[in-house]
N, C-alpha and C positions, 0 to 999 in steps of 0.2 A: 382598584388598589390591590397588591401582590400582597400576598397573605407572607408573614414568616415562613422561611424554610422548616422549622422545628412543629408549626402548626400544622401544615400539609402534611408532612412525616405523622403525626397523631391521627390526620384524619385518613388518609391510606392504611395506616395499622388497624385502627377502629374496623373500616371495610373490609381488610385482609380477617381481622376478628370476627366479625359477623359472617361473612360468607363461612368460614372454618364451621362454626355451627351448625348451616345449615347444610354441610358435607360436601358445598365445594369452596375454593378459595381464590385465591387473586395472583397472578405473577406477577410482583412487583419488577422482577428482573427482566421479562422478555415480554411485552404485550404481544407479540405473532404468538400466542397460542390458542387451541381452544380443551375443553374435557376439561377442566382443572379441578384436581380432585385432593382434598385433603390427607393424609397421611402421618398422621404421629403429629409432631410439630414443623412438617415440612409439607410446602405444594409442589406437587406433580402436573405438569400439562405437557399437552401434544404438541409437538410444534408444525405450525403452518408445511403443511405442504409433504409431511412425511408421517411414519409414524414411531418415530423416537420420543421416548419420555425424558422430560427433560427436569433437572431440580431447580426449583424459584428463589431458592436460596441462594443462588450462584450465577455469573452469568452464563449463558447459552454458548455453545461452539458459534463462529462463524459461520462454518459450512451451513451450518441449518439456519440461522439467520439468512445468510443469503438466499439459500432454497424457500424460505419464505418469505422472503419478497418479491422471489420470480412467483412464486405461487400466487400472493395477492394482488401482481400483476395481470395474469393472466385472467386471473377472478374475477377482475376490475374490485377489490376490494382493499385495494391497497388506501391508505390514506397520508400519502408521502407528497411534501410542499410540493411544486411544480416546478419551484427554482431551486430544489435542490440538488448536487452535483454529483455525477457518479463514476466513474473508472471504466469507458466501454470495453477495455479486455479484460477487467477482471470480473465484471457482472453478468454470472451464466447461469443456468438450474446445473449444481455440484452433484455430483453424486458422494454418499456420505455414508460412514462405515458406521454399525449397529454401533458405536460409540458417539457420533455427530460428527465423526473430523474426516475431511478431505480424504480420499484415497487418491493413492497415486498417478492415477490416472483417469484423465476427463476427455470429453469428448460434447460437441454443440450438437449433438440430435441426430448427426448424420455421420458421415464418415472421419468430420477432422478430431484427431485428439491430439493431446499434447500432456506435457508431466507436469505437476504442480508442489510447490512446498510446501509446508503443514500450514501455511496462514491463503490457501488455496492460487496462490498467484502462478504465474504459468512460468516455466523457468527452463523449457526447452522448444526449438520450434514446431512450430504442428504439423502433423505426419498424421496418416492412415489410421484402422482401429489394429494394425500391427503393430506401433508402436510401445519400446517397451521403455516402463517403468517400474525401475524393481523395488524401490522405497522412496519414502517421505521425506524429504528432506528438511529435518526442523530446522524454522526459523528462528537465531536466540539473540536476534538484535532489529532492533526496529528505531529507525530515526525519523522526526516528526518534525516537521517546518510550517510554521506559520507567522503570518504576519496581521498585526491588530490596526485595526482602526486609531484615525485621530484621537486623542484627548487632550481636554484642557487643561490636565497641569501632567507633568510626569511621571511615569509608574515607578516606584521604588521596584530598584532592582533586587535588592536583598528580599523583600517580602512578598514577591511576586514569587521569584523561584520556590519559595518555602510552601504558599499556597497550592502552588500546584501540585507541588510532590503530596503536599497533602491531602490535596480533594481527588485527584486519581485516588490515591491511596483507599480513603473513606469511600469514595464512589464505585470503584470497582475491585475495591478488594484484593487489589495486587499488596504486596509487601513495600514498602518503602526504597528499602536495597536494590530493588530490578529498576528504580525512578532518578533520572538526573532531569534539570531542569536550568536551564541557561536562559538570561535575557540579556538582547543587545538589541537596544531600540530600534525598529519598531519588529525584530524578529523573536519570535520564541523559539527555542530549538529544546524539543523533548526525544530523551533519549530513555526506551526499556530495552533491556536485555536479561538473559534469562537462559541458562542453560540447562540441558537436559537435568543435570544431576540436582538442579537448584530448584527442582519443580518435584512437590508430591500426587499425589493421587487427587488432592484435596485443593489444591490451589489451583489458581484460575493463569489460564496462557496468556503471555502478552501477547500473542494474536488476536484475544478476543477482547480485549481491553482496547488496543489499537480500531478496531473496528466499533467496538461502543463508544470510544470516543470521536472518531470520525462522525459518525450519526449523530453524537452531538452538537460539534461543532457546526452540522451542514442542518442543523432544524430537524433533523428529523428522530427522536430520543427513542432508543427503544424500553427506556426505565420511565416505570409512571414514577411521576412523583414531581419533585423542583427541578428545573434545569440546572446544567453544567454552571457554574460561577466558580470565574479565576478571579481572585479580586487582589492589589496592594495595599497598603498602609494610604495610598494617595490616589486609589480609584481604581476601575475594575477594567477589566480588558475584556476587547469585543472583536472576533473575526467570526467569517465564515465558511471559511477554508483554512483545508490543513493538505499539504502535500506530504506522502509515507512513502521511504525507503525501507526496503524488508532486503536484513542483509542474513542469509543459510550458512549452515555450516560447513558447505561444499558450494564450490563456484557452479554459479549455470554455466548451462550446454547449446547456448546458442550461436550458432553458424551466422555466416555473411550474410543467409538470408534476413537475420534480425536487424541487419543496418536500415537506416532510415534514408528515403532518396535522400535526404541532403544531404549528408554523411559522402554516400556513393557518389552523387556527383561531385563536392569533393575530392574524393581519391583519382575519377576520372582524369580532373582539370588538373592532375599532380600529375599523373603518369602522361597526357598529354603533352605537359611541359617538357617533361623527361626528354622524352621522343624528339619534342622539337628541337631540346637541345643535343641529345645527341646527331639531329639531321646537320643542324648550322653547321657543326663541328665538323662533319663529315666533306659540307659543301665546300667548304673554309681551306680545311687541306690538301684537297684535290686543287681549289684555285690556287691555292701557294706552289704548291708542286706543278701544276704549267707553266705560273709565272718562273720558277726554276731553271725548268727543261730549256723554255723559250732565250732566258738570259747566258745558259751555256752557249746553245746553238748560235747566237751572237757573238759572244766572244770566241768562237772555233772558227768562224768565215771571216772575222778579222784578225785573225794569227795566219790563214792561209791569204791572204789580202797583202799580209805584210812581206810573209815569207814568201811571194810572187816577184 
């Protein structure tokens, strides 16, 4: 039996309370940590795989999220479903600035690097460790696609939308104003955006929100406590996938090489066509033009035929 949502929350506080006491405590916000040490009325821990302190009061940057899950990876101490789903270009060990966020430039271990935006995604093509990137390019708009499973009667549209702005909201501590939320059966289409000037010192990025809730949706939470629930007035919605566009404040920088073969072949079978037709065309009026020359030279040896 699923205990209430409000009961779990008392009995995680309780725990979060007793450990406090006994001078270490619990991060409700990020379980990759370890060290977690009490402080005033806030917890401090380490996060997986680096050693940035991080506040459990709030969520955790990406970068170091990700860094710890390649860390618990490698550890083998990861405990991530085995059908959960992950982004093979965008899941690498980040390097992460004495803040937790992305710098501007990454590199896989060896020589390829390439520039990334402030939510770490890669946004130019990869080049040497001379490649240069001069800043961060913030991300202040993220568009979110998903699609729900069957139900047996239909989700109200007006109460679904409201839900969700609301449980983001409560859940990750974003502001309401950065949340739009659209339903057109069977898609949900969630939109945050967030500009630089709309953001304090103290509020949480929607990069890290878009990423806590992706973990969400794919089983794997990085908040103890109840799971994600988006519910209507007429039942609750269930997927497990979520497709994320991260739109920067400045367009990427990539070249032909970021085409995809089916793209380029494509363009090929275009310019191919081209050619052929500018060959026909060429074939075309060289034979028109013998057939010409041929029908003069005919008519001139029967004008001298005549005038014989």
């Amino acid at each position: 039996m699923e205990l209430p949502r409000g009961t779990v929350y008392l009995a995680l506080a309780m725990l979060a309370l007793a450990a406090t006491v006994n001078g270490s405590c619990l991060c409700l916000n990020n379980k990759r940590t370890v060290n977690c040490t009490s402080m005033g009325n806030t917890c401090r821990c380490t996060s997986f795989g680096s050693n940035v302190t991080v506040d459990c009061g709030t969520l955790s940057s990406k970068c170091l999220l990700m860094k710890a899950e390649i860390f618990s990876t490698k550890t083998g101490k990861s405990n991530r479903p085995q059908h959960a789903i992950r982004d093979n270009d965008g899941i690498y060990d980040p390097e992460c600035d004495d803040n937790g966020n992305f710098k501007a430039k990454q590199c896989n271990g060896t020589s390829t690097c390439w520039c990334v935006n402030s939510a770490g995604i890669r946004r130019t093509d990869k080049g040497d460790k001379d490649i240069k990137c001069n800043e961060v390019v913030r991300t202040s708009w993220i568009s979110m696609e998903m699609k729900h499973s069957e139900t047996e009667t239909d989700l109200d549209k007006h109460s679904l939308e409201s839900e969700i702005r609301d449980e983001l909201s409560q859940r990750y501590k974003l502001n309401k104003n950065h949340i739009t939320a659209t339903y057109e059966k069977p898609f949900v289409f969630i939109e945050l955006k967030q500009n630089a000037t709309e953001k304090s010192a103290t509020d949480v990025d929607i990069v890290d929100v878009a990423y806590y809730f992706e973990k969400d949706i794919k089983g794997d939470s990085l908040i103890l406590g109840p799971s994600l629930t988006l519910d209507s007035s007429t039942g609750s919605l269930r997927s497990n996938d979520v497709i994320i566009y991260y739109i920067d404040d400045k367009a990427p920088e990539f070249t032909m090489q970021r085409l995809t073969p089916g793209i380029i072949a494509v363009i090929v079978i275009i310019i191919l066509a081209i050619v052929a037709g500018i060959l026909v065309l060429v074939f075309t009026r060289r034979k028109t033009g013998k057939y010409e020359k041929a029908e003069v030279k005919e008519m001139n040896e029967m004008h001298r035929e005549l005038n014989s």
